[in-house]
N, CA, C and O atoms as a DFTB+ gen file, in Angstrom:
428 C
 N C O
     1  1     -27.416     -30.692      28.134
     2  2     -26.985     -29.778      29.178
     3  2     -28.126     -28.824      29.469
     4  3     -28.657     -28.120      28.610
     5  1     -28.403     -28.853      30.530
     6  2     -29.516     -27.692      30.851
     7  2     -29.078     -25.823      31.349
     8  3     -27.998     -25.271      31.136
     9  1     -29.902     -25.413      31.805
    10  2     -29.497     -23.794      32.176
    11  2     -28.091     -23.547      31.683
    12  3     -27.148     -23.267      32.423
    13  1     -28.006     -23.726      29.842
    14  2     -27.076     -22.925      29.271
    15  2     -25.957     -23.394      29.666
    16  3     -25.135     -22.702      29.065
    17  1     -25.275     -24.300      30.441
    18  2     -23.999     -24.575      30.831
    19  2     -23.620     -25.494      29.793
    20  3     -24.292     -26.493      29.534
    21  1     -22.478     -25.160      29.144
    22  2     -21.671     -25.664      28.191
    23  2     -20.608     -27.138      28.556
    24  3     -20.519     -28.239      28.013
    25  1     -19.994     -26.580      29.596
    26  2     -19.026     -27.704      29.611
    27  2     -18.963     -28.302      30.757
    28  3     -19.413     -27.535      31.608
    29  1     -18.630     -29.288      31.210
    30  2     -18.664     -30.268      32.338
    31  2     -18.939     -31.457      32.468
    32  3     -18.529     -31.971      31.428
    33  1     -19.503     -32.449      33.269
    34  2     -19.521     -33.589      33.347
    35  2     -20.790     -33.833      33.220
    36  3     -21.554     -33.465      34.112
    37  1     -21.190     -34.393      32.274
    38  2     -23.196     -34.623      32.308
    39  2     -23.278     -36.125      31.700
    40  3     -22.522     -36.728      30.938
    41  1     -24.505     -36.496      32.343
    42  2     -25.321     -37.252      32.340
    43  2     -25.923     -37.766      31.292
    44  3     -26.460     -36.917      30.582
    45  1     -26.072     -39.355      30.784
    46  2     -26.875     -39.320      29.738
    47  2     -28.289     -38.443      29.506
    48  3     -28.741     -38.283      28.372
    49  1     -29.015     -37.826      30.840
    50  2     -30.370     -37.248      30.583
    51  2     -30.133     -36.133      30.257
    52  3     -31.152     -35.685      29.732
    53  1     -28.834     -34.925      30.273
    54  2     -28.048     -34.445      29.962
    55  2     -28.415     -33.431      31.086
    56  3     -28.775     -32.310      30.729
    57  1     -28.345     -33.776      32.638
    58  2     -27.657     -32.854      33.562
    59  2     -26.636     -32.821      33.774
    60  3     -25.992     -33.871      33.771
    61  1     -26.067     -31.672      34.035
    62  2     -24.928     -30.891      34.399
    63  2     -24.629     -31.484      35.805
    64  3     -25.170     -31.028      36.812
    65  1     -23.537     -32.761      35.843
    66  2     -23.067     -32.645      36.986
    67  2     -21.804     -32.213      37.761
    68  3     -21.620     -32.292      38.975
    69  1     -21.057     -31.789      36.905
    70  2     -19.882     -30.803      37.001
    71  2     -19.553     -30.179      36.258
    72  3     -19.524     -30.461      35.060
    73  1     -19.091     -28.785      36.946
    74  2     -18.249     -27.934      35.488
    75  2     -17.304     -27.391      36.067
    76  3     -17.024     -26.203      35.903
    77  1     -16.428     -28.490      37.126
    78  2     -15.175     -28.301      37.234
    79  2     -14.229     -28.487      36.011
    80  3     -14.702     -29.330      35.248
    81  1     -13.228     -28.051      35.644
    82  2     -12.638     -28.197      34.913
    83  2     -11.384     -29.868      34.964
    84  3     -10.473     -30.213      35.717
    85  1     -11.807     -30.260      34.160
    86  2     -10.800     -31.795      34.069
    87  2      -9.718     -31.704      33.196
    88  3      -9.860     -31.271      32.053
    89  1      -8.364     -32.177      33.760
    90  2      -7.576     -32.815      32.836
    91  2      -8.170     -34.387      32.424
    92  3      -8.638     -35.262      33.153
    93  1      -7.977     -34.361      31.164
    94  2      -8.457     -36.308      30.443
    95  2      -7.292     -36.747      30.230
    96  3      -7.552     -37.596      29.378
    97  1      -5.912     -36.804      30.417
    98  2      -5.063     -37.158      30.204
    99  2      -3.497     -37.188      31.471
   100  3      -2.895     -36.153      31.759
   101  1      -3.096     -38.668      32.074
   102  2      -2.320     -38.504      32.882
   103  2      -0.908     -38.439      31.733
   104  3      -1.054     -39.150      30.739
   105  1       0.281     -37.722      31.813
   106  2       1.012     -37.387      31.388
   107  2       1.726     -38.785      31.080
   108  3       2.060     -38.954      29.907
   109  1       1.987     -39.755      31.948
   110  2       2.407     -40.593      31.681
   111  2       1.991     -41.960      32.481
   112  3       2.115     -42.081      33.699
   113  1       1.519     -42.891      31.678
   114  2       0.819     -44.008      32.178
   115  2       1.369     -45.361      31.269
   116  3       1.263     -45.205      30.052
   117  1       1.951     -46.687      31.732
   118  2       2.391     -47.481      31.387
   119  2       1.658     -48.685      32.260
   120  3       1.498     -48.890      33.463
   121  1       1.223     -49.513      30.793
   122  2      -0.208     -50.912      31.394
   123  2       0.859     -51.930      30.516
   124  3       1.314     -51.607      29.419
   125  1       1.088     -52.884      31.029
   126  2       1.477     -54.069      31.210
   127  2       1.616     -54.907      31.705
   128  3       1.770     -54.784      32.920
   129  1       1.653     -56.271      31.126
   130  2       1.794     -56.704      29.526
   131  2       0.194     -56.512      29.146
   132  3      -0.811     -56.843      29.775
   133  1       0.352     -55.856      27.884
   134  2      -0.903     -56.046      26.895
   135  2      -0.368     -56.318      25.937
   136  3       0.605     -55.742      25.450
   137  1      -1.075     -57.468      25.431
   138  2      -2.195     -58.334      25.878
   139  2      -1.802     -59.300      27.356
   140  3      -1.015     -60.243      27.437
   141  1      -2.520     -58.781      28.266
   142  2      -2.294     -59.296      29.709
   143  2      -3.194     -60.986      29.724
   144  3      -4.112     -61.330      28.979
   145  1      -2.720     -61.561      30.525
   146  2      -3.343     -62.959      30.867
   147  2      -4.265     -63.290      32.135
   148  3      -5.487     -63.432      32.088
   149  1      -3.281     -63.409      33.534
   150  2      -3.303     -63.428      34.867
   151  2      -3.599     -61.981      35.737
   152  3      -4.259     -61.783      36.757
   153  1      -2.801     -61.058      34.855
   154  2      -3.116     -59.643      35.869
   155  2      -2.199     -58.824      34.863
   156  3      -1.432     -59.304      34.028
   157  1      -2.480     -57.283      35.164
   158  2      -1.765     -56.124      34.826
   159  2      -1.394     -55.612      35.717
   160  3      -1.703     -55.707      36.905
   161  1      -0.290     -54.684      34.902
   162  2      -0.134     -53.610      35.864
   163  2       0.106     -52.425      35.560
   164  3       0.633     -52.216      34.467
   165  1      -0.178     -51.432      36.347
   166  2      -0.003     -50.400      35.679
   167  2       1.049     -49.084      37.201
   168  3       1.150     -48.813      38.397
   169  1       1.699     -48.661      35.326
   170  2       2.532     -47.778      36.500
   171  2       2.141     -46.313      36.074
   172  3       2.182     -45.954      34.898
   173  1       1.742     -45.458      37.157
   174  2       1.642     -43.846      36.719
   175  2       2.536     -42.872      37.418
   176  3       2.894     -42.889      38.595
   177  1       2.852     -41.956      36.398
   178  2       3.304     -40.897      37.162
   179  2       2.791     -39.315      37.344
   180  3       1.592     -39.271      37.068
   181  1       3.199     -38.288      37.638
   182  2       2.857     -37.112      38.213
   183  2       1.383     -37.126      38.241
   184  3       0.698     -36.809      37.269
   185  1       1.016     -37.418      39.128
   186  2      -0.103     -38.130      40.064
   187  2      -0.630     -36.742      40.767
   188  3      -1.776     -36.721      41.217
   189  1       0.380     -35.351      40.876
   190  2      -0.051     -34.833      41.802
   191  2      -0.670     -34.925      43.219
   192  3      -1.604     -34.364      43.792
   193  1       0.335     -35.962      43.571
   194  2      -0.521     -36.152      45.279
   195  2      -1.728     -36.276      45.585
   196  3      -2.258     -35.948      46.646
   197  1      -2.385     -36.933      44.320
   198  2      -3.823     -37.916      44.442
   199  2      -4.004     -38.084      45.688
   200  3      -2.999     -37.735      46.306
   201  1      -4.865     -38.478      46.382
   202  2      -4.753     -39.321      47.402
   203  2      -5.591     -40.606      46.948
   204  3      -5.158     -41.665      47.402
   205  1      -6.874     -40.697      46.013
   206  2      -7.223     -41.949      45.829
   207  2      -7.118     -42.178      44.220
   208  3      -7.208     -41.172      43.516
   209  1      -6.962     -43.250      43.694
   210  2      -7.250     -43.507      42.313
   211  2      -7.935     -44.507      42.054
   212  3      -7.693     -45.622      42.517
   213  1      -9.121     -44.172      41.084
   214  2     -10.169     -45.125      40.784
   215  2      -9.988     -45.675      39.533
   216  3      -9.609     -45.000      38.576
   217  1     -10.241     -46.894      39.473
   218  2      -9.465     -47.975      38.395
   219  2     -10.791     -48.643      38.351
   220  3     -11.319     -49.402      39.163
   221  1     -11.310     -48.062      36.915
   222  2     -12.943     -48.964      36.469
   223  2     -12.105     -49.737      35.335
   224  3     -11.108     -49.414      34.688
   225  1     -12.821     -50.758      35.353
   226  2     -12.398     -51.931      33.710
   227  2     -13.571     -52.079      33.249
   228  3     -14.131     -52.975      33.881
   229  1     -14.211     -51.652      32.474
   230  2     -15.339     -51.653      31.290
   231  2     -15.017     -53.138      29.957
   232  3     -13.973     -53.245      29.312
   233  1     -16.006     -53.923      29.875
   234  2     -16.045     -54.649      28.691
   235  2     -15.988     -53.772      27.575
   236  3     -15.742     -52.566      27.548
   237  1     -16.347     -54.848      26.332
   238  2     -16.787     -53.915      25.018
   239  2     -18.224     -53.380      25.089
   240  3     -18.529     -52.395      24.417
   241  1     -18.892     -53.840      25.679
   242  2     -20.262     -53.328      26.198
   243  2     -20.741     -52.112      26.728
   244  3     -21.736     -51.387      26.691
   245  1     -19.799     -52.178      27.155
   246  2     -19.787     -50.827      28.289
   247  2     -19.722     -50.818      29.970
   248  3     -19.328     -49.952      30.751
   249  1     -20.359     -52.344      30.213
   250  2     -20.332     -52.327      31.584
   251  2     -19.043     -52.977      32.121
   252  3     -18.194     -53.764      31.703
   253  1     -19.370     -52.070      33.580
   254  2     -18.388     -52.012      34.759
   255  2     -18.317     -53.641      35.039
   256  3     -19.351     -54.257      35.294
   257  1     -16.473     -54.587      34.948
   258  2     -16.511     -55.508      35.239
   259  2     -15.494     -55.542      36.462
   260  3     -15.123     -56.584      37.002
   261  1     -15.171     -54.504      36.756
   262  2     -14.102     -54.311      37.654
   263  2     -13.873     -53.591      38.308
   264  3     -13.616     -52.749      37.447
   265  1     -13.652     -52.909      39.513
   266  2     -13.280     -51.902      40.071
   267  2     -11.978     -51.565      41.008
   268  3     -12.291     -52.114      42.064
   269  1     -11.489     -51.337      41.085
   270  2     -10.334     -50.878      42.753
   271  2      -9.672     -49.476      42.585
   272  3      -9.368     -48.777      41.618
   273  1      -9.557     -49.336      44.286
   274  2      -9.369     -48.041      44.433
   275  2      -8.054     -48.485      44.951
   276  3      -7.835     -49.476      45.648
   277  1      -6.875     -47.254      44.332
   278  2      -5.906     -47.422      45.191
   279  2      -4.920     -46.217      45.531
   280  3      -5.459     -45.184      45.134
   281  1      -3.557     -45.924      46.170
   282  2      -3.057     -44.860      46.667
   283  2      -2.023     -44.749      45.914
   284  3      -1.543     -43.615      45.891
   285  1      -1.471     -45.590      45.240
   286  2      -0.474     -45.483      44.914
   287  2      -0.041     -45.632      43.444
   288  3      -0.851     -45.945      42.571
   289  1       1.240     -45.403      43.201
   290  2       1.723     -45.428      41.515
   291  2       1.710     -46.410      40.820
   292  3       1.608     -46.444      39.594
   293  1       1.841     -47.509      41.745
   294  2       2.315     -48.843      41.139
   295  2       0.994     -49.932      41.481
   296  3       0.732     -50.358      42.606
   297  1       0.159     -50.297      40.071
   298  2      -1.013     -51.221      40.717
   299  2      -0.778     -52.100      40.120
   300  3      -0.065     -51.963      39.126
   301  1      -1.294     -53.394      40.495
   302  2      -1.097     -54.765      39.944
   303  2      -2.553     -55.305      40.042
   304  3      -2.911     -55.819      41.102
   305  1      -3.599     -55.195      38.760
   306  2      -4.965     -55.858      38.804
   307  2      -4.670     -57.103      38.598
   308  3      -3.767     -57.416      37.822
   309  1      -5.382     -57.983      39.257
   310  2      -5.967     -59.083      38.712
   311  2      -6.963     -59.374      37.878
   312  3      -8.013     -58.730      37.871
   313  1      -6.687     -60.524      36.980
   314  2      -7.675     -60.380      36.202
   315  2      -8.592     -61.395      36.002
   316  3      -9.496     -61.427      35.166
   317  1      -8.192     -62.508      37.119
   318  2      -9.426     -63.683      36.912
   319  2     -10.650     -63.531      37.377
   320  3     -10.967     -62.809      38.323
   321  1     -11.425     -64.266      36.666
   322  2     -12.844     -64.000      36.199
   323  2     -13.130     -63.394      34.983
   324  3     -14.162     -63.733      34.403
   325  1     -12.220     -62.349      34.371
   326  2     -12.751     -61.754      33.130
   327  2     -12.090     -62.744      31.891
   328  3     -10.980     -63.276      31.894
   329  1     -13.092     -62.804      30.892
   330  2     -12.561     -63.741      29.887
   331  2     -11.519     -62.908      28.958
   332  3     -10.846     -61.896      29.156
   333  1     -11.694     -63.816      27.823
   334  2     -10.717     -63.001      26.658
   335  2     -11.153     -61.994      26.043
   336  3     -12.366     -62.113      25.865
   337  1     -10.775     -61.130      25.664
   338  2     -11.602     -59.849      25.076
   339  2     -11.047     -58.759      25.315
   340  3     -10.169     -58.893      26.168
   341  1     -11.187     -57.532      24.870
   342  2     -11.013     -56.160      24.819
   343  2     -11.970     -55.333      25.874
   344  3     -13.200     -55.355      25.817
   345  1     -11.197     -54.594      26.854
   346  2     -11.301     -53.944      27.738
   347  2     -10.864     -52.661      27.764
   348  3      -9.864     -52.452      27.078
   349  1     -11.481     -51.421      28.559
   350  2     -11.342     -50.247      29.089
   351  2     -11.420     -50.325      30.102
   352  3     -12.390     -50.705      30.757
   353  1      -9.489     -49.663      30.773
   354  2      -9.490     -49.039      31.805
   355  2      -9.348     -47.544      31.941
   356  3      -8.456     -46.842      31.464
   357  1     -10.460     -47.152      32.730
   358  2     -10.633     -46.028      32.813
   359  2      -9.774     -46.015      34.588
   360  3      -9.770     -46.808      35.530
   361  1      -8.952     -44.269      34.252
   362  2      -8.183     -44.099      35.380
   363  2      -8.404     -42.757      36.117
   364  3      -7.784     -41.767      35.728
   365  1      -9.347     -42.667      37.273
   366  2      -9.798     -41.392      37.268
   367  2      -8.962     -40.944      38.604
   368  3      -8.295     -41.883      39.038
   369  1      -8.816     -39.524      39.492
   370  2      -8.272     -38.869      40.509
   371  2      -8.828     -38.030      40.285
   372  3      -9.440     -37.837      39.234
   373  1      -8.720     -36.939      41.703
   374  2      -9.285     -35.438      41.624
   375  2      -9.561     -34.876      40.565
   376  3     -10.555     -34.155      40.475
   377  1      -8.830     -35.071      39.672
   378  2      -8.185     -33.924      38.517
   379  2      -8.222     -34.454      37.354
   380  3      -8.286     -33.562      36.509
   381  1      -8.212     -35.510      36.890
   382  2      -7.820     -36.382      35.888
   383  2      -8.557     -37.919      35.644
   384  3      -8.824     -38.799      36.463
   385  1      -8.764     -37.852      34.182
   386  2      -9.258     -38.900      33.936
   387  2      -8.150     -39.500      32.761
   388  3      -7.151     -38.985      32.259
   389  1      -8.760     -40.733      32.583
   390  2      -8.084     -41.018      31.162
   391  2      -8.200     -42.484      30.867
   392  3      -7.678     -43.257      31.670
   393  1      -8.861     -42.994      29.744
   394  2      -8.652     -44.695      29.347
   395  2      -7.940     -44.965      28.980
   396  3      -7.087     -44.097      28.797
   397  1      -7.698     -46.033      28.645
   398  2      -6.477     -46.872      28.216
   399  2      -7.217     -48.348      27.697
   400  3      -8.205     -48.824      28.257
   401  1      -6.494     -48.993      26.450
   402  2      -7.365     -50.152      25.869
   403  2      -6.559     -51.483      26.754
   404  3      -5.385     -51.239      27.032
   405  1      -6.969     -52.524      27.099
   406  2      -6.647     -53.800      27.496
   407  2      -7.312     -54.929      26.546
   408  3      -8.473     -55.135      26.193
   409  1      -5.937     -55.646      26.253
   410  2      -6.412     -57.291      25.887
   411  2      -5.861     -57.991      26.435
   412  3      -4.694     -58.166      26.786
   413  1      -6.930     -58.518      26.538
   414  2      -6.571     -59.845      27.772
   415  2      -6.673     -61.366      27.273
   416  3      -7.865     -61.649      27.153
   417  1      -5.775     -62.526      26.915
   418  2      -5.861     -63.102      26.155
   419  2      -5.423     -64.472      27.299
   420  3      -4.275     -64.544      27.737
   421  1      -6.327     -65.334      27.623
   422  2      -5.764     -66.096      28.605
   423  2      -5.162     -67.473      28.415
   424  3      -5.831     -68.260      27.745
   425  1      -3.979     -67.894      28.912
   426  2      -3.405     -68.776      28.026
   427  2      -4.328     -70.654      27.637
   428  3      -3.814     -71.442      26.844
């Protein structure tokens, strides 16, 4: 973190790119079926009138194998193309972040 700023969103080089304040946790978030096959889904609530939600799926690696943006509570990913393995979905909005683990086990 540079010029003394303590908390926020930084960078591996460690700039400061926000020090808005984040919730990391949506109050209530339900991903199923895990261990998923064909697709998930996920249902969220008090959303606070998001208007967009960003839905990254991270390998065990770290990298981005997935992305979609969507409006609403109720998403249904697909999941072909990604093999079997352990995944992070990360679930971000204005305000809020939060992961969640996925296995995906294909029949």
């Amino acid at each position: 973190v540079k010029n003394g700023d303590t908390t926020g969103i930084v960078k591996s080089d460690g700039y400061l790119l926000s020090n808005k304040h984040i919730n990391y946790e949506f109050s209530d978030i339900v991903l199923f079926p895990n261990p998923a096959n064909d697709f998930v889904e996920l249902q969220l609530s008090n959303l606070n009138n998001s208007k967009n939600i960003v839905i990254d799926i991270y390998n065990i690696s770290g990298e981005e194998v997935k992305k979609q943006i969507c409006k609403s509570e109720n998403v249904r990913i697909n999941l072909d193309g990604l093999n079997d393995g352990i995944y992070l979905i990360k679930l971000i909005t204005e305000d809020k972040v939060t992961v969640k683990k996925l296995i995906i086990q294909h029949k």
